[in-house]
Each structure stands twice: as structure tokens, then as C-alpha cells.
ROVEXDO-269400 format. One record per residue: x, y, z of N, C-alpha, C in turn; residue in three letters. Coordinates in Angstrom, 2 decimals. Layout:
nu/nv/nw/cau/cav/caw/cu/cv/cw/res
X/Y/Z/X/Y/Z/X/Y/Z/ALA
...
This chain:
nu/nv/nw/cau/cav/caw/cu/cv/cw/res
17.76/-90.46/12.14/18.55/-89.77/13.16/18.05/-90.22/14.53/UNK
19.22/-90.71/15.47/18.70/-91.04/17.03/18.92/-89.83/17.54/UNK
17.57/-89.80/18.21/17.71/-88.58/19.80/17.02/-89.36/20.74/UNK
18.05/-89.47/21.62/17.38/-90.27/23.13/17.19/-89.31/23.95/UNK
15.97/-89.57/24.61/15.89/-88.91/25.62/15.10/-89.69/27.21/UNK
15.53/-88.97/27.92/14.51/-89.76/29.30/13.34/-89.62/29.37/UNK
12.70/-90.73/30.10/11.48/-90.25/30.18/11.16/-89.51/30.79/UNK
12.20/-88.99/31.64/11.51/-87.83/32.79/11.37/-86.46/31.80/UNK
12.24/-86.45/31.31/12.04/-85.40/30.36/11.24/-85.01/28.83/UNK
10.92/-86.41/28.43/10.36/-86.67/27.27/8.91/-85.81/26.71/UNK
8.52/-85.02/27.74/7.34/-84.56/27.52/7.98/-82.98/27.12/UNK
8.91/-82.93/28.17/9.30/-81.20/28.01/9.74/-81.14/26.00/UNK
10.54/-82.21/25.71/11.31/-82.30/24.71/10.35/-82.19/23.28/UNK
9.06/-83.25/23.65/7.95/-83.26/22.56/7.37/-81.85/22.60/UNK
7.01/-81.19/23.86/6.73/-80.00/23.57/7.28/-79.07/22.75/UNK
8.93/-78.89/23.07/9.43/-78.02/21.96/9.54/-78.56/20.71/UNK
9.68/-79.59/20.58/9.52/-79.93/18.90/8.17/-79.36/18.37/UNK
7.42/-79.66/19.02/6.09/-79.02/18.82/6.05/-77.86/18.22/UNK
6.42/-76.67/19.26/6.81/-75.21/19.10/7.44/-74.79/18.28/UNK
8.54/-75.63/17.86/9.98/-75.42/16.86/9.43/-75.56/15.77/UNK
9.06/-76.59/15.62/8.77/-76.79/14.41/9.73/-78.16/13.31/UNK
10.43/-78.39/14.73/11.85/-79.40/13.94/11.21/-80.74/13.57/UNK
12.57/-81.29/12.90/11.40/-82.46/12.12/12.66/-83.54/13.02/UNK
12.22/-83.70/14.28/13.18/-84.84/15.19/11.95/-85.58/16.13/UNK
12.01/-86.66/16.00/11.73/-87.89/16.51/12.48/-88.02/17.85/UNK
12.37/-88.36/18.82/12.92/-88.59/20.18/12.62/-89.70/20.73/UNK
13.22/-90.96/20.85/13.25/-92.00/21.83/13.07/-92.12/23.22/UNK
12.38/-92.67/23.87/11.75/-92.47/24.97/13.01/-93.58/26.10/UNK
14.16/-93.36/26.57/14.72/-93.85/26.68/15.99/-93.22/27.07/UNK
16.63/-94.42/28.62/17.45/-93.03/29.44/18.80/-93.21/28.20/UNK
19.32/-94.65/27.93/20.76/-94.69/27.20/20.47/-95.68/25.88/UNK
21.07/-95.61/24.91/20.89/-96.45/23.70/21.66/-97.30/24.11/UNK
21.07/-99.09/23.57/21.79/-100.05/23.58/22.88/-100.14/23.13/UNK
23.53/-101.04/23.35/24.90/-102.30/22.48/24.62/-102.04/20.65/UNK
22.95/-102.33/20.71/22.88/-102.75/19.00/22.53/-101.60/18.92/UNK
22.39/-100.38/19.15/21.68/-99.49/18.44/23.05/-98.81/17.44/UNK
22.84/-97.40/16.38/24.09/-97.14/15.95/24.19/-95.91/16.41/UNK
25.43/-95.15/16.07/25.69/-94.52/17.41/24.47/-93.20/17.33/UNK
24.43/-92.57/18.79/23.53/-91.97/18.34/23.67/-90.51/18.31/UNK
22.80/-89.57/17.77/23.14/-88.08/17.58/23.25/-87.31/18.61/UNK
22.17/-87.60/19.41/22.20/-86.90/20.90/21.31/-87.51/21.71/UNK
21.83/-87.19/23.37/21.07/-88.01/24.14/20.95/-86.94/25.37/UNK
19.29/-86.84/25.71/19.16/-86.30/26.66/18.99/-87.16/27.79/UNK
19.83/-86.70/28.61/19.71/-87.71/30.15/19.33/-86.57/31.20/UNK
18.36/-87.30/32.06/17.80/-86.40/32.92/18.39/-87.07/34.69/UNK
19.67/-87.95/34.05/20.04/-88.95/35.63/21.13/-88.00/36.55/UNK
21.57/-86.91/35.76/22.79/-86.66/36.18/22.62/-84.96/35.92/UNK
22.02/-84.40/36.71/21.79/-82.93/36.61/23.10/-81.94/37.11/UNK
22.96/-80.95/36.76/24.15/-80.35/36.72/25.52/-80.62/36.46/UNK
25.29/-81.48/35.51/26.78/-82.25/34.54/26.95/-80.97/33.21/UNK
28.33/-80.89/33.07/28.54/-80.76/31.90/28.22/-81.44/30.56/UNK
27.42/-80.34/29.94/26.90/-80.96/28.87/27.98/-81.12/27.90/UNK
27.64/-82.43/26.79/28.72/-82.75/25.65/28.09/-82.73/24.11/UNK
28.97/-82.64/23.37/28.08/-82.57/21.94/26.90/-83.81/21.57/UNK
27.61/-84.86/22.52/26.21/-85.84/22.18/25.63/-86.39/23.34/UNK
25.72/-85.40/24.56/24.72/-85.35/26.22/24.25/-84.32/26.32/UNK
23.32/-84.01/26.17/22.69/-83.01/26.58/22.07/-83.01/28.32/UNK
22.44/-82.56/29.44/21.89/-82.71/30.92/20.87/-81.80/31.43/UNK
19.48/-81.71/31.46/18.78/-81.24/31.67/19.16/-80.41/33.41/UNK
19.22/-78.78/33.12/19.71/-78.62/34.86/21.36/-78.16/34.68/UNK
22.21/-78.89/33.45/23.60/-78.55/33.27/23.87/-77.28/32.62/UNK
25.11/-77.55/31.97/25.70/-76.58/31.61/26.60/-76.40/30.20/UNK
26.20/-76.13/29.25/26.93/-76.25/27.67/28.17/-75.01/27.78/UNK
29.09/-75.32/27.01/29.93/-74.31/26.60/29.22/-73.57/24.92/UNK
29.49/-72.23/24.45/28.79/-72.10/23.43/29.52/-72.89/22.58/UNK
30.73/-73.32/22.18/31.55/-73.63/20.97/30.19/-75.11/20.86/UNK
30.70/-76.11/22.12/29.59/-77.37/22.15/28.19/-76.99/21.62/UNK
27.29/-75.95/22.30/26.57/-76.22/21.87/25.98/-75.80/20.55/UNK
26.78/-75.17/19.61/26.95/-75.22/17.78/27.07/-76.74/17.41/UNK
27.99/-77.36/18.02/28.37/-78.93/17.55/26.89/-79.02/18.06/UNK
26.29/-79.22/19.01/24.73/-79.97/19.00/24.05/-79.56/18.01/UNK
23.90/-77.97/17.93/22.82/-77.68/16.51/23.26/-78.03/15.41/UNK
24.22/-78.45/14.81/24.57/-78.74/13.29/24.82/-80.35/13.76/UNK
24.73/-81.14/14.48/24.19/-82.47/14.60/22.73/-82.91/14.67/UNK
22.23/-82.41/15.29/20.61/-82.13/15.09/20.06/-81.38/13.60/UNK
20.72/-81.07/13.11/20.39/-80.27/11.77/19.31/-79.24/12.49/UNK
19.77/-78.48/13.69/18.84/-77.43/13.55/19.67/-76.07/13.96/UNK
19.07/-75.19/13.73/19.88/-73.73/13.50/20.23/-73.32/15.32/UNK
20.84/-72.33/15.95/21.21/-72.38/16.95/20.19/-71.93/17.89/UNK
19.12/-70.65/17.13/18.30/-69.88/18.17/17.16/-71.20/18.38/UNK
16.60/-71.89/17.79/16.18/-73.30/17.90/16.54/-74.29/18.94/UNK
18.25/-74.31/18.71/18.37/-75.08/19.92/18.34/-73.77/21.71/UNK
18.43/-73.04/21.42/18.25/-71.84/22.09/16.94/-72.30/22.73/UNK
16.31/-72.63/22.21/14.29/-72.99/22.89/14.79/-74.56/23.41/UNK
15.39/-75.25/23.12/15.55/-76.61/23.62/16.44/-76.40/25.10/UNK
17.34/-75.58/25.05/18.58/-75.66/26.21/17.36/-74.94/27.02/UNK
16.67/-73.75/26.74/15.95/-73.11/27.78/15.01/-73.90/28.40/UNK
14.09/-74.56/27.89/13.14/-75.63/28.29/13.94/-76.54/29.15/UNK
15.11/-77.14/28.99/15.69/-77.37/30.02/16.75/-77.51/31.18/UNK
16.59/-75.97/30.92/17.27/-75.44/32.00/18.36/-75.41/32.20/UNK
19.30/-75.51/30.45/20.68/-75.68/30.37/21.31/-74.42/30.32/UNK
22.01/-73.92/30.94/22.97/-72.56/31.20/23.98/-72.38/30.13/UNK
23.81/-71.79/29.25/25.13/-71.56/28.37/26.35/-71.04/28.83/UNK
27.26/-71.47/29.05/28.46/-70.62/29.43/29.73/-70.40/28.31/UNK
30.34/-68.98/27.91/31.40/-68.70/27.66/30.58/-68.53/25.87/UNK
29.05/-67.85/26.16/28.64/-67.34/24.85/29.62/-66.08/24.17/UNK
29.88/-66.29/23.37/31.05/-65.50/22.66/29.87/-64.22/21.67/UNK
28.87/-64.97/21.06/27.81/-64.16/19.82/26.92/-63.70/20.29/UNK
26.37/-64.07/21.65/25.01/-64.28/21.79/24.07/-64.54/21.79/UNK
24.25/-66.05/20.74/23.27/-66.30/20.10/22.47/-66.94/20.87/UNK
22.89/-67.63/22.33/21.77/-68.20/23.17/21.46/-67.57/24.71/UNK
């Protein structure tokens, strides 16, 4: 499984894996190449306060809840999980319907 992430952010990201407990690997890296295949998710730290997408995550942005379910069941991790990832960085959930984040 690819997870890109920036390096500006790459430390915040290893930390919560840490914490979580998830079993994800993270690429140290702002965008995946030409050859790479496509990838699961990519944290970019170039473009803050962007709308986040099921496979951008913007450190500083902003997820809708429906999107960010599509991130946790692409990541294979449960939602309150990604709940510790969006908070670490500083992603705003908007239009939470459950509560779950």
C-alpha cells in the first residue's frame, strides 16, 4: 500500500502511526512519480487549506465526513483512527453527520 507524504509533515504522520498502532508505511515524499502505481493516499503539506480528497489529504484543510470514510476504508483503518490522523493535522471535518470525528 502507497501513502505519500511530505516531508514537512512526515514526522507528525510517523508519530501517529506510532500511537495508532496502524500497520502503514509512509513515503517520504511531496507527489508519486510517472512509474509509481497509483497511490492510496497522499499527504501534501504544499497547499494548506485545500479541500481535502479521498486520495489528498491537506494538512491545515478541510474533509467532508462522507470523504473522509472513503480515506479510512482505503487506508484499511477504522474511522476514530483516522480521527487521530486528521487531528494531528489539523484537518477540520465538515458536514459530520455521526460524529464520529
Amino acid at each position: 500500500m502507497d501513502f505519500f507524504v511530505s516531508p514537512a509533515v512526515i514526522d507528525q504522520v510517523k508519530a501517529w502511526i506510532s500511537e495508532a498502532g496502524v500497520s502503514l508505511s509512509p513515503t517520504a515524499r511531496n507527489m508519486p512519480d510517472e512509474t509509481d502505481p497509483p497511490s492510496v493516499a497522499i499527504v501534501d503539506a504544499t497547499e494548506p487549506k485545500q479541500e481535502c480528497t479521498s486520495t489528498k489529504l491537506y494538512p491545515g484543510g478541510r474533509i467532508s465526513c462522507g470523504v473522509a470514510f472513503k480515506v479510512a476504508s482505503r487506508l484499511g483503518i477504522n474511522t476514530l483512527v483516522l480521527g487521530g490522523l486528521l487531528d494531528r493535522l489539523k484537518i477540520k471535518v465538515k458536514n459530520c453527520q455521526l460524529g464520529c470525528f
